[in-house]
C-alpha positions, -999 to +999 in steps of 0.1 A: +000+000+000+016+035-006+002+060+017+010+099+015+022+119+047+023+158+042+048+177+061+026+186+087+020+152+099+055+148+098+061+175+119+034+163+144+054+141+166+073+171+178+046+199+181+034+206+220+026+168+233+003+182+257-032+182+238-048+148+236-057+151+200-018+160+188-005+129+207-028+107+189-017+119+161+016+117+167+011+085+174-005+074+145+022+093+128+046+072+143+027+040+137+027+048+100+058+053+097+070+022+115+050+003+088+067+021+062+103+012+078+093-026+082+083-023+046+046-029+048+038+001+032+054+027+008+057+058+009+044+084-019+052+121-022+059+147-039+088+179-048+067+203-028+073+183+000+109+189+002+101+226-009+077+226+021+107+210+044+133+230+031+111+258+042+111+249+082+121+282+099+135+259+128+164+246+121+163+214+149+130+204+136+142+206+100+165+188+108+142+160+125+120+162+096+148+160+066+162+125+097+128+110+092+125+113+056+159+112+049+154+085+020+127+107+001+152+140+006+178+115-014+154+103-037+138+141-046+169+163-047 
């Protein structure tokens, strides 16, 4: 199955963890992207997402985002 993440659920695992809602999904977040990593499912995206990333005013979570999609940065640029 390919599944498509935009940046900002990407970014979601390290926005404020204190709202219910934005651990959940973080959480799913994460669980999505430990299926991708066990190969279950693909990821699809797109050259505006690494626009969008490249455009993280914060440079630590840039840098988290680029570190989590670090094979679609390679594969894009």
């Amino acid at each position: 199955m390919q599944v498509y993440l935009d940046v900002s659920c990407v970014n979601r695992p390290f926005d404020d963890q204190s709202q219910p809602r934005i651990q959940l999904e973080a959480e799913a977040v994460g669980i999505v992207l430990q299926r991708i990593d066990d190969g279950l499912w693909t990821l699809a995206s797109s050259e505006i997402a690494v626009l969008e990333i490249q455009a993280i005013a914060n440079a630590e979570r840039c840098s988290k985002v680029r570190a989590i999609l670090k094979d679609l940065m390679y594969l894009l640029s």
